[in-house]
VOZALO-378621 format. One record per residue: x, y, z of N, C-alpha, C in turn. Coordinates in steps of 0.2 Angstrom, whole numbers, plus 5000, padded with zeros to 4 digits. Example, Ala and Ser with C-alpha at 12.3 -4.5 7.8 and 13.67 -1.06 7.14 Angstrom:
5066|4972|5039|5062|4978|5039|5066|4984|5039
5064|4989|5035|5068|4995|5036|5064|5000|5039
***
This chain:
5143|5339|5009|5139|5341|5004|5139|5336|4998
5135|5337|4993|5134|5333|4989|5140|5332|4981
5144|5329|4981|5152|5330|4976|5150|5327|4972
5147|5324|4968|5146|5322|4963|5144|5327|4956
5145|5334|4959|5146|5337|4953|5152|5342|4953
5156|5337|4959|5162|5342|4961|5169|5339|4955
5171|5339|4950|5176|5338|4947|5183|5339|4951
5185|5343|4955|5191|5341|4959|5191|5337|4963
5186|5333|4965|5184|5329|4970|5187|5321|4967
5185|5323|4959|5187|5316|4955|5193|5318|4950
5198|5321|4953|5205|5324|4950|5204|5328|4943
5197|5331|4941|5196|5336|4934|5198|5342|4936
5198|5345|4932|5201|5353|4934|5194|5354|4934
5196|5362|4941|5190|5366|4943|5187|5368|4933
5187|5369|4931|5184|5374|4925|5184|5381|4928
5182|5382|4922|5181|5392|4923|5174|5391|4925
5172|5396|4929|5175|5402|4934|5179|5399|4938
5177|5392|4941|5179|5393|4947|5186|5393|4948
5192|5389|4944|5198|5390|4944|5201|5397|4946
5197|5403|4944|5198|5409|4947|5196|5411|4955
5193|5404|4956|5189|5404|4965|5194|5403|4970
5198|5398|4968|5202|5396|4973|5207|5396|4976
5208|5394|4983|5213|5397|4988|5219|5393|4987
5219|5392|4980|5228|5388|4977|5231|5394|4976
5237|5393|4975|5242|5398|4969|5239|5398|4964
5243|5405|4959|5240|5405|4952|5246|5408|4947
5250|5407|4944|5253|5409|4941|5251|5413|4935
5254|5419|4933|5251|5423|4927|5256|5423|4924
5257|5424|4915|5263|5424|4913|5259|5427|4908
5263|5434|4906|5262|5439|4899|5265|5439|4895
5262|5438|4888|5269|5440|4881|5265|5444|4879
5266|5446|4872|5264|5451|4868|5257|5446|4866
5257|5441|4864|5251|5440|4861|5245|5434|4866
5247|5434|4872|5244|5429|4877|5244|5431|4884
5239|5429|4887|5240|5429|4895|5241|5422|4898
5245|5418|4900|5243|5412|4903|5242|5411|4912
5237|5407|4912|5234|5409|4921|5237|5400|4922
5240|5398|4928|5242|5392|4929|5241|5393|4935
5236|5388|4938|5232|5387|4944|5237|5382|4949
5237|5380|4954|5241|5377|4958|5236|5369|4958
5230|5373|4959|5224|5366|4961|5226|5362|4951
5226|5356|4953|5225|5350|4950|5228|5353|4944
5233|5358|4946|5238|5360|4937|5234|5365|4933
5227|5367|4933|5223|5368|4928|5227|5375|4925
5224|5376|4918|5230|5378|4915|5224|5382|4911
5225|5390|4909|5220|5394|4905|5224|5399|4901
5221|5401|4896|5225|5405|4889|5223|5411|4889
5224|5416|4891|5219|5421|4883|5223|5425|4879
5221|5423|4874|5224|5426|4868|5221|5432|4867
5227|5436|4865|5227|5444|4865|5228|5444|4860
5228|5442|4852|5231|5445|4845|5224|5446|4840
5219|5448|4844|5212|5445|4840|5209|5443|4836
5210|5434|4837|5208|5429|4834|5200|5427|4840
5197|5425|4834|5188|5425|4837|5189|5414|4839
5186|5413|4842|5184|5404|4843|5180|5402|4836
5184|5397|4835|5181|5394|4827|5175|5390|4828
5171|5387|4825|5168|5383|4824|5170|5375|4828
5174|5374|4827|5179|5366|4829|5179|5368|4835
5182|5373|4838|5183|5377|4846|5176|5374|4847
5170|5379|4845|5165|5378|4848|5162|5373|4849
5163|5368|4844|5161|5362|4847|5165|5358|4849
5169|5358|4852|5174|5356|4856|5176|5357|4864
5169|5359|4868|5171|5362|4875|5176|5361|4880
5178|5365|4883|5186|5362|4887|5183|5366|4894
5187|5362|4900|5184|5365|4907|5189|5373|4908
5193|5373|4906|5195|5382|4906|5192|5386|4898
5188|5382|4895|5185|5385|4890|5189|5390|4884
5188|5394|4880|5191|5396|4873|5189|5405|4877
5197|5408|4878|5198|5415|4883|5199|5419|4877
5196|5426|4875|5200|5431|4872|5201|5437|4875
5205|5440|4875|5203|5446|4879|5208|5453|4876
5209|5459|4876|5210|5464|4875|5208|5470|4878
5214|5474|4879|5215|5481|4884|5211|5485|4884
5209|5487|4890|5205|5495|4887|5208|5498|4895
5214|5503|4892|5216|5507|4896|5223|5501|4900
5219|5501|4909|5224|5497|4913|5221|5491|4914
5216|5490|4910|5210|5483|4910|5210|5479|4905
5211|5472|4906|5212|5466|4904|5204|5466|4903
5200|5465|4897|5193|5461|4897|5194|5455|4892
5191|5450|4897|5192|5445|4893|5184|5441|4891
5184|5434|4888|5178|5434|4888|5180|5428|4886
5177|5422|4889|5177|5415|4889|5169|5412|4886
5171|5409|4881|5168|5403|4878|5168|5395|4877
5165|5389|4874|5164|5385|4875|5167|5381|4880
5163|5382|4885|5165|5379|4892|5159|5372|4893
5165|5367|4895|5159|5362|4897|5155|5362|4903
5150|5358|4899|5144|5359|4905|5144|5355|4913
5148|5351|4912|5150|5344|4919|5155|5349|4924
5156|5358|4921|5161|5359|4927|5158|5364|4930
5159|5369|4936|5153|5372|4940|5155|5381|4938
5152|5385|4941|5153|5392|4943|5157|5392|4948
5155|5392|4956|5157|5391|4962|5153|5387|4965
5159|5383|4971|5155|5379|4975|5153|5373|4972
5143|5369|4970|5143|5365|4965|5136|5370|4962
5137|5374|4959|5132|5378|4955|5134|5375|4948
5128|5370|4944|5129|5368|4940|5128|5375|4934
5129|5374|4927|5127|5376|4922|5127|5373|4914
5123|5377|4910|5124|5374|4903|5126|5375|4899
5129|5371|4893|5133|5372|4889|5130|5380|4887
5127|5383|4888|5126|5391|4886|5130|5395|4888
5132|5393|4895|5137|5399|4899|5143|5402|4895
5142|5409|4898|5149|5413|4895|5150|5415|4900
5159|5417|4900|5161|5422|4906|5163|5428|4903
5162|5433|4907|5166|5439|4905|5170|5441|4912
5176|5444|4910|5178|5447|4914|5182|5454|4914
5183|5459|4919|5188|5463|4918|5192|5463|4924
5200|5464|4923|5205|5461|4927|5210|5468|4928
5211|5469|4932|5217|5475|4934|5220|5474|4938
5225|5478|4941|5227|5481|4946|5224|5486|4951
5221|5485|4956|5218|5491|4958|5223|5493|4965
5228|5492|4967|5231|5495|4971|5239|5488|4971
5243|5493|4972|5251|5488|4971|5251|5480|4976
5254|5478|4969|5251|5469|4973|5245|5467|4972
5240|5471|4970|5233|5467|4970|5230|5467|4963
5227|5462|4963|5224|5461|4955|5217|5460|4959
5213|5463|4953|5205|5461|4956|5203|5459|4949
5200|5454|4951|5196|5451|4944|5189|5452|4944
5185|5456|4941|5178|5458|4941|5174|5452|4934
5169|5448|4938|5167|5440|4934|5160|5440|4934
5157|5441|4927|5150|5441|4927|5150|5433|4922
5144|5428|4926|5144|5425|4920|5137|5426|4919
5134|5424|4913|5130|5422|4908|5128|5417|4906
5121|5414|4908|5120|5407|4906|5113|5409|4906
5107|5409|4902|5102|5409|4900|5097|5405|4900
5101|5397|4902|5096|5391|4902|5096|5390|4908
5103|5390|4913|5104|5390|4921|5103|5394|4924
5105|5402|4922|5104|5407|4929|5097|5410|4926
5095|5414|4931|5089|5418|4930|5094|5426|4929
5098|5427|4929|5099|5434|4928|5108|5431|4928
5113|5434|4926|5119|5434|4926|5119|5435|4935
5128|5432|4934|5129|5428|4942|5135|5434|4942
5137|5438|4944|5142|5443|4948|5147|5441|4954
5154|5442|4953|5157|5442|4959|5164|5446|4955
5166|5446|4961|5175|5451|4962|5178|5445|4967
5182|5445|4963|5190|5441|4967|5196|5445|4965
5199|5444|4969|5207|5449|4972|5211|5444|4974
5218|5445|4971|5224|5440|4972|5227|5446|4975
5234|5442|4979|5239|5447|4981|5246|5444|4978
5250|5448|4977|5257|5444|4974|5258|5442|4979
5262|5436|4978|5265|5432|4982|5274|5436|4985
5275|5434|4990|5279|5440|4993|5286|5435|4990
5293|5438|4988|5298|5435|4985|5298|5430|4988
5302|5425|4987|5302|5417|4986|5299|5415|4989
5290|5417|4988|5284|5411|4992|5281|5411|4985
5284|5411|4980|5280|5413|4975|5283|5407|4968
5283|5400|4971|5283|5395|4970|5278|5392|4970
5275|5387|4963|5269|5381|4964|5270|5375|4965
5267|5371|4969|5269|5366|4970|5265|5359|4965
5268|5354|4963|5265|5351|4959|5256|5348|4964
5252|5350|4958|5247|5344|4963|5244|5338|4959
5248|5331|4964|5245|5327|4963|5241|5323|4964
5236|5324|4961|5227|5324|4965|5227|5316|4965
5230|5311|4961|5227|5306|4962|5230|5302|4967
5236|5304|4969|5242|5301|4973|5239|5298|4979
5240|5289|4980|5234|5288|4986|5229|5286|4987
5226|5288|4980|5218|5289|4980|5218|5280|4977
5211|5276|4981|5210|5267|4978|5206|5270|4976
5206|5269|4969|5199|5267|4965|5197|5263|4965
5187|5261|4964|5184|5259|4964|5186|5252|4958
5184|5247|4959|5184|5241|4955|5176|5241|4952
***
């Protein structure tokens, strides 16, 4: 297929969504005021901030390929909502999109061990209706639950 809109291909981090697509590790870590997601694929690295603080103007014009996360509880549900995400990164696969896309999402536990992540995105100039999907992690069983560094460029000749 055609990679040229594939940023891991050229060691970028997947961006959001797809960084929640794939078949790496993913690390979660919770404090009181954050959630941090730490992807195994190419390190990518995601925040969302739980103390309800809104993306400022400088945020927004500043896109990043894990984009600007907030999110807060309702009940056993994580809803989160992602903003200014850059346009050079995909949804799934190589489904492009534009600087208008947002992600929502709602994240739980739906049975012991398992998180399911329920992921609508919103992009009004690329999709024709919001795009839908569910993903499901399973906890890593005791000491498999190690990430290993990835060094995407390791190897790699670059073009002259």
């Amino acid at each position: 297929g055609d990679t040229s809109s594939d940023n891991t291909a050229r060691c970028l981090p997947p961006g959001m969504p797809a960084m929640m697509n794939m078949a790496y590790g993913m690390e979660v870590m919770q404090t009181k005021d954050k959630i941090t997601f730490f992807s195994e694929l190419n390190d990518a690295l995601r925040r969302v901030y739980l103390d309800g603080r809104k993306p400022t103007q400088k945020v927004l014009d500043d896109p990043t390929y894990a984009g600007y996360s907030t999110g807060h509880w309702e009940g056993d549900t994580l809803v989160v909502d992602t903003v200014a995400l850059r346009d050079n990164s995909y949804i799934e696969g190589f489904s492009p999109h534009s600087d208008q896309m947002t992600v929502h999402e709602r994240i739980r536990f739906v049975e012991n061990g398992i998180l399911e992540d329920r992921i609508t995105v919103n992009d009004p100039k690329a999709l024709v209706k919001p795009w839908e999907t569910v993903k499901r992690y399973r906890r890593a069983a005791a000491g498999d639950d190690q990430l290993r560094e990835f060094a995407c460029a390791e190897g790699i000749e670059h073009a002259k």
